[in-house]
C-alpha positions as CSV (number, residue, x, y, z in Angstrom):
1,X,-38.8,-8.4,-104.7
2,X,-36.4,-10.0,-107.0
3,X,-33.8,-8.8,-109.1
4,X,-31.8,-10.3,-112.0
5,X,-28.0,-10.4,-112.8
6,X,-26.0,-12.1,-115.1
7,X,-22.1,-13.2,-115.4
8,X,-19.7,-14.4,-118.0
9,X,-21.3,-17.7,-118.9
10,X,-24.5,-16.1,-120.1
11,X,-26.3,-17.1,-117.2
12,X,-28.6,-15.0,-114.7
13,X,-29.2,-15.3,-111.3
14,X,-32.7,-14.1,-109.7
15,X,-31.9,-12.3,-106.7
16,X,-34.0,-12.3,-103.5
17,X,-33.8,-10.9,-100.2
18,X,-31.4,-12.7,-98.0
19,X,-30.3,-12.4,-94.2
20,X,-27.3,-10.1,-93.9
21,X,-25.2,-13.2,-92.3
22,X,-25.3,-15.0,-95.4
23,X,-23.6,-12.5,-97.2
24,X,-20.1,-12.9,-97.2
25,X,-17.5,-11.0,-95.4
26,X,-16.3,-9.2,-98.8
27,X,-19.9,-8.4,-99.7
28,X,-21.0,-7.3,-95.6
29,X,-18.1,-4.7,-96.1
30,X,-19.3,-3.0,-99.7
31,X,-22.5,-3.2,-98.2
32,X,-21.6,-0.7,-95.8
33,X,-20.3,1.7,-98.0
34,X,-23.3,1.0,-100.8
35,X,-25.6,1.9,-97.3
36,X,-23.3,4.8,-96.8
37,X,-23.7,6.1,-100.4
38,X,-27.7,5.7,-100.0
39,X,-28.3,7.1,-97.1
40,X,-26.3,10.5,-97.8
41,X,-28.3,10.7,-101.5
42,X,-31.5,9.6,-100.2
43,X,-32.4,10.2,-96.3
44,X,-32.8,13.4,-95.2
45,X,-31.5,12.7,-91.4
46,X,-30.2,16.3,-91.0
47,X,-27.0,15.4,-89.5
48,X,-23.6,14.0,-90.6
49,X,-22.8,10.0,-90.9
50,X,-19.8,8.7,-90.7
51,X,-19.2,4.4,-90.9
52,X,-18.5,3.7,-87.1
53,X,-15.1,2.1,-86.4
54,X,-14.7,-1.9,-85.5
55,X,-13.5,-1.9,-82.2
56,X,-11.8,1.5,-82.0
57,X,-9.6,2.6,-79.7
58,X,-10.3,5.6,-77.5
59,X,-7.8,8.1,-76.0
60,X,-7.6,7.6,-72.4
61,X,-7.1,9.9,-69.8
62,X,-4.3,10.3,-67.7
63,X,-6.6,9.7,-64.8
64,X,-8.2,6.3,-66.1
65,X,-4.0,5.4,-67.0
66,X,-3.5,5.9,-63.5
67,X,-6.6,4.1,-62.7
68,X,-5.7,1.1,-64.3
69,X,-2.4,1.1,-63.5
70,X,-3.3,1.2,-59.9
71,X,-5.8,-2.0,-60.7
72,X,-3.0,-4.2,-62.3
73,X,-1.2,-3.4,-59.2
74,X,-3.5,-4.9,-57.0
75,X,-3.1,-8.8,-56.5
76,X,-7.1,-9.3,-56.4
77,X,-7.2,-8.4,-60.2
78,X,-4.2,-10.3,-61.3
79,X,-6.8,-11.6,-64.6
80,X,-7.3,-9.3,-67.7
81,X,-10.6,-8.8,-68.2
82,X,-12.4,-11.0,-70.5
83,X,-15.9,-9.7,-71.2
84,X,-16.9,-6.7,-69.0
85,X,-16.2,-3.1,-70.4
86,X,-13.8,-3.2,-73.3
87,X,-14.7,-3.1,-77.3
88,X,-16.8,-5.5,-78.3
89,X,-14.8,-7.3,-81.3
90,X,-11.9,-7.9,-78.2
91,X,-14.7,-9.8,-76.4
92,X,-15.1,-12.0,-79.6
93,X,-11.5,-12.2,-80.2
94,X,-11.2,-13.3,-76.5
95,X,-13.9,-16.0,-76.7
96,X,-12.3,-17.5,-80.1
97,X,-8.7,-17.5,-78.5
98,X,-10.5,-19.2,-75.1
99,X,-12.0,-21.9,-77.4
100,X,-9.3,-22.6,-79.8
101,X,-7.0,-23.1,-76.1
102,X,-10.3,-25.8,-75.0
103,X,-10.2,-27.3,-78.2
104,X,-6.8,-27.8,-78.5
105,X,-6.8,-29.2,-74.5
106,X,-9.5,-31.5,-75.5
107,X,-7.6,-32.4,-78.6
108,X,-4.3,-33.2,-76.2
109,X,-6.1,-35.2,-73.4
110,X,-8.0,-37.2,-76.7
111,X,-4.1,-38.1,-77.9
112,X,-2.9,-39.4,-74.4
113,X,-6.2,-41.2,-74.3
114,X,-5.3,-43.0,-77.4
115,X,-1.8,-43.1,-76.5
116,X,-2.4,-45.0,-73.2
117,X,-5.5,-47.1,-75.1
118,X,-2.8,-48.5,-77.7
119,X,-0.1,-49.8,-74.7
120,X,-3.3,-51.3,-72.4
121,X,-4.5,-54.6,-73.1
122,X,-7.5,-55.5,-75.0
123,X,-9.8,-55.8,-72.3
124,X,-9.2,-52.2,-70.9
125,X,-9.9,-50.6,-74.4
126,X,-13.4,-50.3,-74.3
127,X,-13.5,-48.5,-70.6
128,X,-10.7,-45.8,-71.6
129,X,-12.4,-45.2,-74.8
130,X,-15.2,-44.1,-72.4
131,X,-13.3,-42.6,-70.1
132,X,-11.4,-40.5,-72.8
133,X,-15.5,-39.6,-74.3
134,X,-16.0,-38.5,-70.8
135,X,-13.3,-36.4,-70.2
136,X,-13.9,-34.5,-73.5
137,X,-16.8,-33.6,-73.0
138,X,-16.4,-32.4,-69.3
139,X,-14.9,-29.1,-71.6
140,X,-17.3,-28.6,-74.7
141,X,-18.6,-25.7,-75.2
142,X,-22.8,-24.6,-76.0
143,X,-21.3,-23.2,-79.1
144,X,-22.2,-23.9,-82.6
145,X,-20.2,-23.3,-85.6
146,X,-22.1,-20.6,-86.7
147,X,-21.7,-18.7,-83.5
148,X,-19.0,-16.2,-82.0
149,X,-15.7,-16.0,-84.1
150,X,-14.2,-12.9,-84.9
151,X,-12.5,-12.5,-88.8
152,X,-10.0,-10.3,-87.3
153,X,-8.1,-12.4,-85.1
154,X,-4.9,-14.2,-85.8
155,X,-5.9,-17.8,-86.3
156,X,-8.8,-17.7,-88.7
157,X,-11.8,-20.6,-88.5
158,X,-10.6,-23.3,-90.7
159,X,-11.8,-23.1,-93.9
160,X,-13.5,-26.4,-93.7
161,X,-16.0,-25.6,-91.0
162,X,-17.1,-22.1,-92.6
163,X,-21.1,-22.4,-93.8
164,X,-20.6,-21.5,-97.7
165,X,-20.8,-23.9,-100.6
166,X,-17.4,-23.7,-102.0
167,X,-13.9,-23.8,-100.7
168,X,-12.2,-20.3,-101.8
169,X,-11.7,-18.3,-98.7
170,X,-10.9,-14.8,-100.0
171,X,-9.6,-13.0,-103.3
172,X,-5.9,-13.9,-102.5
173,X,-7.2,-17.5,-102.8
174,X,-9.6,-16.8,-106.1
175,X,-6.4,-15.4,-107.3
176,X,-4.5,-18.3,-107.0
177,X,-6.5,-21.0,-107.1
178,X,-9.6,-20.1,-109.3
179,X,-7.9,-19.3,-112.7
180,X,-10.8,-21.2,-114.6
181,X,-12.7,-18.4,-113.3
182,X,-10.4,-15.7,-114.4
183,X,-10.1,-17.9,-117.5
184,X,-13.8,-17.1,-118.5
185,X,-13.2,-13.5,-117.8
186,X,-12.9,-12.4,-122.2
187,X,-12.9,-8.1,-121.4
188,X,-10.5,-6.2,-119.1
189,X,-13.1,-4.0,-117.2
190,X,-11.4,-0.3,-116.3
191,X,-10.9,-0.3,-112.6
192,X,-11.7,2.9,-110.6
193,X,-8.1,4.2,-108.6
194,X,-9.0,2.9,-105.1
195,X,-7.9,3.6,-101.6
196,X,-4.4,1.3,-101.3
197,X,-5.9,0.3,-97.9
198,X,-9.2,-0.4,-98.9
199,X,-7.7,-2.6,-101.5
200,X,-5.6,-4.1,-99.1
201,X,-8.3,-4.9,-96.6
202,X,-10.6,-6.3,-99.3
203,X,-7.7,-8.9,-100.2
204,X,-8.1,-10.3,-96.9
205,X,-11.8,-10.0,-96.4
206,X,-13.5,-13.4,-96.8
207,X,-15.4,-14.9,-100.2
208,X,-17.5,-16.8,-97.4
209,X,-19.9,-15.9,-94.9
210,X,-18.0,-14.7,-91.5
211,X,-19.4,-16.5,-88.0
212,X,-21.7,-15.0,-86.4
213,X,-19.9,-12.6,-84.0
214,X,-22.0,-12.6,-80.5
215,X,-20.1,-12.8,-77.4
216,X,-20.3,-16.0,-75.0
217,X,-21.9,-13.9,-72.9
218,X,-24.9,-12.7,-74.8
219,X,-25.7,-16.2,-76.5
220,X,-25.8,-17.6,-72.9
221,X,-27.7,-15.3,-71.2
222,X,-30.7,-15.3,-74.3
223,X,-30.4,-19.5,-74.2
224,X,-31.0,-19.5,-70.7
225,X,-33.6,-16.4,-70.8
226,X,-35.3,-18.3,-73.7
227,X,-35.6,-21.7,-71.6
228,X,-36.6,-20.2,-68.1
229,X,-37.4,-17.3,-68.5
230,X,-40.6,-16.2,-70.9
231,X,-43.3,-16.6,-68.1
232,X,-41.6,-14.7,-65.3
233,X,-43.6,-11.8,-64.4
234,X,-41.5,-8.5,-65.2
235,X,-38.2,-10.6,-65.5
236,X,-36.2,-7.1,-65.8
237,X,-37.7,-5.6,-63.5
238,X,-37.5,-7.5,-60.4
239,X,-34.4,-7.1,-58.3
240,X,-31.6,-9.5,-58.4
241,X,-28.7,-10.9,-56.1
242,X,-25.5,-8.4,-56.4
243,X,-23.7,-11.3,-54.9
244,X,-24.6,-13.7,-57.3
245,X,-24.1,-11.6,-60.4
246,X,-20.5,-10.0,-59.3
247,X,-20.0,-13.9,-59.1
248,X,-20.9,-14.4,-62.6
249,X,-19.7,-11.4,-63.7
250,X,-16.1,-12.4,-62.7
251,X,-16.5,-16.2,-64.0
252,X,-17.2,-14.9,-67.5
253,X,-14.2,-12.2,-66.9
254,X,-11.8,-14.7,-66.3
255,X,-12.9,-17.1,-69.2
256,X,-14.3,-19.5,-67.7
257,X,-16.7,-22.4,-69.5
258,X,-19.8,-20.6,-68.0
259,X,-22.6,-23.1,-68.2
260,X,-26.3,-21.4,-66.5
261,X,-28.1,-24.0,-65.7
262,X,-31.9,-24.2,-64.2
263,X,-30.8,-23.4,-61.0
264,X,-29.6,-20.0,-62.4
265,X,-32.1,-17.4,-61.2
266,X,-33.2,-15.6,-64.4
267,X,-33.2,-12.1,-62.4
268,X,-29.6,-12.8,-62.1
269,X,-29.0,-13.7,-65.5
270,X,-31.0,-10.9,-66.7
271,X,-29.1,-8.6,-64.6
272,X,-25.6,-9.7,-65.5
273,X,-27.4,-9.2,-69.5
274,X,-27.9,-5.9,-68.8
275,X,-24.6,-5.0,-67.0
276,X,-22.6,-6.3,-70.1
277,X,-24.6,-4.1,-72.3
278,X,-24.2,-1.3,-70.0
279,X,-20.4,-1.7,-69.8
280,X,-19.7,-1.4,-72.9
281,X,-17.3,1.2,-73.5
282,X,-19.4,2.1,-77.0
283,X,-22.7,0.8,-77.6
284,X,-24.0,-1.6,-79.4
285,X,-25.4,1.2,-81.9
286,X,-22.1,3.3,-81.7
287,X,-21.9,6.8,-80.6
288,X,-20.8,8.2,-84.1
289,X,-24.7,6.9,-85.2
290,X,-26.5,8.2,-82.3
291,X,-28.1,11.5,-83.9
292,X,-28.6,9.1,-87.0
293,X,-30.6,6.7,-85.5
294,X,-32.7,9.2,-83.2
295,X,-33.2,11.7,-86.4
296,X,-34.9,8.4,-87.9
297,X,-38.3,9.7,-86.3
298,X,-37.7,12.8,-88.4
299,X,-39.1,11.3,-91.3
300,X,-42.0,10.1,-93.1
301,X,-43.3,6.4,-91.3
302,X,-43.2,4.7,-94.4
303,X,-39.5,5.9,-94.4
304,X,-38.4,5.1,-90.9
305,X,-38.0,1.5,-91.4
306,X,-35.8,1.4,-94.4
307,X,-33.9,4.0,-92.6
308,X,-33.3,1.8,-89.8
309,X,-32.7,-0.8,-91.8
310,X,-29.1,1.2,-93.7
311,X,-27.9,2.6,-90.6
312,X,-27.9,-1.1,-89.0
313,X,-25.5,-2.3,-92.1
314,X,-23.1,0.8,-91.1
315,X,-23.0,-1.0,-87.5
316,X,-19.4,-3.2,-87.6
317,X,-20.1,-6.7,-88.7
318,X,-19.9,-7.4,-84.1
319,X,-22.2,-4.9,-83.4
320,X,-24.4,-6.2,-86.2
321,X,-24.6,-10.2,-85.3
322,X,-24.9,-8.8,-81.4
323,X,-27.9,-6.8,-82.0
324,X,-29.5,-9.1,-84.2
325,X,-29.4,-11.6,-81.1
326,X,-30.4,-9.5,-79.0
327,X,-33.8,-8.6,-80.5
328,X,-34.4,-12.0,-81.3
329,X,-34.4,-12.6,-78.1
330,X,-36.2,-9.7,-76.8
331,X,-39.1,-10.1,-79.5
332,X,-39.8,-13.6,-78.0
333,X,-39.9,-11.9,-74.8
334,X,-42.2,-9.4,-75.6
335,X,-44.6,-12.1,-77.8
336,X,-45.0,-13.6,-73.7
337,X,-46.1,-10.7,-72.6
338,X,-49.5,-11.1,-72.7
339,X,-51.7,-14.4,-70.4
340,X,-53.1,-16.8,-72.6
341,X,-54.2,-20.1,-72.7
342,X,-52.1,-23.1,-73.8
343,X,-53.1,-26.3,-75.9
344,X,-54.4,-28.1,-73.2
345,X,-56.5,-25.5,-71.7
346,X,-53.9,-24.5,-69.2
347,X,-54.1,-20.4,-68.4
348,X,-50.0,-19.3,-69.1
349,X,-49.1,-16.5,-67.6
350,X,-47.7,-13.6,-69.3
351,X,-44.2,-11.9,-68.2
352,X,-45.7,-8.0,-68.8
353,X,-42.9,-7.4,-70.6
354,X,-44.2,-5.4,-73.6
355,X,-41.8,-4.4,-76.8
356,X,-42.5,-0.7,-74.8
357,X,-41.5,-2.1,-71.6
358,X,-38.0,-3.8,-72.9
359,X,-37.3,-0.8,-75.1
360,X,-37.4,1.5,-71.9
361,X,-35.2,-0.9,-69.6
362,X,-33.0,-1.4,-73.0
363,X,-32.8,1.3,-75.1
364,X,-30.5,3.6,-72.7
365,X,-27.8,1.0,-72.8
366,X,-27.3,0.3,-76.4
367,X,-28.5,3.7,-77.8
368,X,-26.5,7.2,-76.3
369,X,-24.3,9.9,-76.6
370,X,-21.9,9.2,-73.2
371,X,-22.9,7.5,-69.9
372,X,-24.8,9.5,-67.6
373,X,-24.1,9.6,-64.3
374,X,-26.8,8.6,-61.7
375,X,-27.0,12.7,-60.4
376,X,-27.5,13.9,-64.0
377,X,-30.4,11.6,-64.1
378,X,-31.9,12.8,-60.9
379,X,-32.8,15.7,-62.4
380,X,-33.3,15.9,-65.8
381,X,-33.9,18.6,-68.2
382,X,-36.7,18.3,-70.9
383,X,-34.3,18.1,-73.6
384,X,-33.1,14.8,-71.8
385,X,-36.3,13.2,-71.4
386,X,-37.6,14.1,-75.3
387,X,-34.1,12.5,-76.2
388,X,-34.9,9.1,-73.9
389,X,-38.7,9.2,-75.1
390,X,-36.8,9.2,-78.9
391,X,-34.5,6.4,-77.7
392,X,-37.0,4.2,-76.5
393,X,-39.7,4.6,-79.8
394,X,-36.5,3.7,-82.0
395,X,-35.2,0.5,-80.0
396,X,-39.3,-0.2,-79.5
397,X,-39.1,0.0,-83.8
398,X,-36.5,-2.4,-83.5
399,X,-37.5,-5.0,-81.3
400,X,-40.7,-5.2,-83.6
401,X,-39.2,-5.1,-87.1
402,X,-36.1,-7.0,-86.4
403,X,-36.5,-9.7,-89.1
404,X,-37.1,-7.0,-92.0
405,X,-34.3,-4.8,-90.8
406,X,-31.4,-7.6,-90.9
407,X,-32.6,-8.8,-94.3
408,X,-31.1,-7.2,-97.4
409,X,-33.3,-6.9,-100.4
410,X,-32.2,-7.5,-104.2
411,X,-31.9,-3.6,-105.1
412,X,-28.9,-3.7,-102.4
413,X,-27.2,-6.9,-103.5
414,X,-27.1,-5.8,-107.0
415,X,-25.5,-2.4,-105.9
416,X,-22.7,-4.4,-103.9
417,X,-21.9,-6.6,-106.6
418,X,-21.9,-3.8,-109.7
419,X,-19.5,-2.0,-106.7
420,X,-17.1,-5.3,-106.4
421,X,-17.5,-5.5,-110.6
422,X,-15.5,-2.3,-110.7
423,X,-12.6,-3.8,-108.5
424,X,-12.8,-7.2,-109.1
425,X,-15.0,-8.8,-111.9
426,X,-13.3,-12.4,-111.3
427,X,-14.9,-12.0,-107.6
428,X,-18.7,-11.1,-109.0
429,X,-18.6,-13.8,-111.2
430,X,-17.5,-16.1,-108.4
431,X,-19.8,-14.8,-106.2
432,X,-22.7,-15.3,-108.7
433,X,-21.7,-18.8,-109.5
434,X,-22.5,-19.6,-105.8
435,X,-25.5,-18.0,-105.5
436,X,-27.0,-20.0,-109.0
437,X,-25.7,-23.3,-107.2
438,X,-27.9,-22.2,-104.1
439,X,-30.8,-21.2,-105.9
440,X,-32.9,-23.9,-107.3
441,X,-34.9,-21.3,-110.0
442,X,-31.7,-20.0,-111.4
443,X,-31.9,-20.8,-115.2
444,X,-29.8,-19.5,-118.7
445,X,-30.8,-15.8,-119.4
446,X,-29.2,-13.6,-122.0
447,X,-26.3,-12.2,-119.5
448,X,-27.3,-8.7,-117.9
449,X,-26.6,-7.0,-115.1
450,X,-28.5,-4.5,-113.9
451,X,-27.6,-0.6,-114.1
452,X,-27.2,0.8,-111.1
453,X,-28.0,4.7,-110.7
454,X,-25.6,5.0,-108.4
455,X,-22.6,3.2,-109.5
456,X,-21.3,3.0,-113.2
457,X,-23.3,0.3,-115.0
458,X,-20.9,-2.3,-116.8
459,X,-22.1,-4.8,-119.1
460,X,-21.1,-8.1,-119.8
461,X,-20.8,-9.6,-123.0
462,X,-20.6,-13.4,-123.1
């Protein structure tokens, strides 16, 4: 499970497997098309693949124009959606833009604070200090820095606060700023003619790892779920309030700082979890992979899984971070399912809620072709319930493999940096100087990188 590579210095980095999140943003991208390439050469899936879209817009009809046009008409919806039923990476954008606005509030009201503070006298400091704490906090946000921010929208994360040992932020920046690194660069590797957009993009595409992209909404739901929820008995299955969820439902649609508490029921919450993922105007695995992922049975078991595992890296870098949250979360559900006993001889009772069970209730909503309406699944034909049955054994897959399927193993990394060598050698050897300084067994190796069957092997010499 480990994998050497070398770079100018002479130096050789041993490879391992590594969560897909700690890749960075340039690297998640290649990695898509270096999944691309592997499962078209090696997976027999009988159908064609194509690399879904981020956030893509679909045609409308002239009947949903009128539709909507109709809605911003009436003065009950004067708010833009925030969460419910548009792409996911707008939800993301739309949670980033809603805290940057909060921070920069907080940021204001922490000014005037200080502003009022300074003219006071020196008695009165100490309380408006605490008054100013109080106010700002009234405003924060559950969020963490790794959580929630989409590399597409306009006002990037500063570069600061983005996880990654060093401070170059893409290769505009390495091209600017890094010229030691070019500096150590002693051959002029032939670069392959590439896509003027492709090139374009991967100017802008981040040297760091990107936040994790899950929406407010999800994050909040799994806390809560997490915290209150493991030991209710059949916790999707048990009917909610509609009165309370349309409540929430429109809270998180207008941006507001949602906070569920205890007193949340966790049918609700569950409820409003599944709404989400059922609004979604494409789901979470995409429609253009649907056959993909169901054809996954097709094969070999010992295949399956490594299967899986590609056709998740296709999924945009949203999608991705979303449904690596969301079988987190429904893998410690499904570890409750069972009573058992805790440490202090206490019986615990189980929620029922098997990987099975969740994969039933979830697998329709992030897995199909086009929403079904409630009379087509009133009577179904046996070509729809062999196609649900096949849905719910691949999500089941899921939910039970999730921490192998978001890791990627050495093989993989070394494809997507040979594939980055042919573009931009200055960025490998960037790259590989950060992953020596976070590996404490990296040591001096004759330089070598590893020939890749599938992409040109180049060879340093240092």
């Amino acid at each position: 499970d480990k994998s050497e590579i070398g770079f100018m210095s002479g130096r050789s980095v041993r490879l391992r497997s590594v969560p897909i999140q700690s890749l960075s943003e340039l690297e998640r991208a290649r990695l898509q098309e270096v999944a691309f390439y592997q499962l078209q050469q090696d997976c027999d899936l009988s159908c064609q693949i194509t690399i879904p879209k981020d956030g893509q817009k679909r045609k409308k009809s002239l009947r949903k124009k009128l539709d909507s046009l109709g809605k911003e008409k009436n003065k009950d919806r004067e708010f833009i959606p925030q969460a419910f039923g548009m792409p996911l990476s707008q939800v993301i954008a739309n949670d980033r833009a809603y805290k940057l606005k909060q921070d920069s509030q907080r940021e204001e009201q922490k000014d005037a604070s200080d502003f009022v503070t300074s003219l006071l006298p020196f008695g009165n400091k100490r309380q408006n200090k605490e008054l100013s704490s109080s106010n700002s906090s009234l405003s924060s946000t559950s969020e963490t820095p790794n959580e929630s921010t989409s590399p597409n929208t306009p006002e990037p994360a500063p570069r600061a606060r983005r996880r990654g040992a060093m401070s170059v932020d893409s290769i505009t920046d390495l091209d600017d700023n890094q010229s030691r690194l070019l500096e150590a660069l002693q051959l002029s590797l032939p670069a392959e003619a590439q896509n003027k957009k492709e090139k374009a993009r991967d100017k802008k595409l981040s040297l760091n790892p990107i936040y994790r992209q899950v929406p407010r909404l999800v994050d909040s739901c799994c806390q809560h779920l997490e915290k209150h929820g493991l030991q209710t008995v059949g916790i999707f299955r048990v009917g909610s309030s509609k009165k309370r969820v349309r409540q929430l439902r429109e809270e998180f649609d207008r941006g507001i700082d949602v906070s569920l508490e205890e007193e949340h029921s966790v049918h609700d919450v569950a409820a409003l979890l599944k709404e989400f993922l059922r609004d979604m105007p494409d789901p979470l695995l995409t429609r253009e992979l649907y056959t993909a992922f169901i054809n996954t049975l097709l094969l070999e078991p010992e295949e399956q899984l490594g299967t899986l595992q590609l056709l998740i890296y296709l999924l945009p870098p949203c999608n991705c971070d979303t449904l690596h949250r969301l079988l987190q979360f429904l893998s410690i559900v499904a570890r409750h399912a069972d009573d058992n006993v805790s440490k202090d001889g206490q019986e615990v009772t189980g929620n029922k809620m098997t990987s099975l069970n969740l994969a039933t209730i979830f697998g329709p909503n992030l897995l199909h072709k086009q929403k079904s309406s409630d009379k087509e699944f009133s009577v179904q034909s046996s070509a729809r319930a062999e196609e649900s049955t096949a849905i719910i054994a691949v999500v089941q897959k899921m939910i039970e493999n999730y921490e192998a399927l978001f890791m990627v193993p050495p093989d993989l990394q070394n494809e997507v940096l040979i594939s980055l060598l042919e573009t931009d050698p200055d960025v490998v050897d960037y790259l590989l100087r950060r992953k020596a300084s976070q590996s404490s067994t990296s040591s001096v190796f004759p330089a070598a990188v590893q020939a890749c069957p599938k992409y040109p092997a180049s060879v340093f010499t240092p």
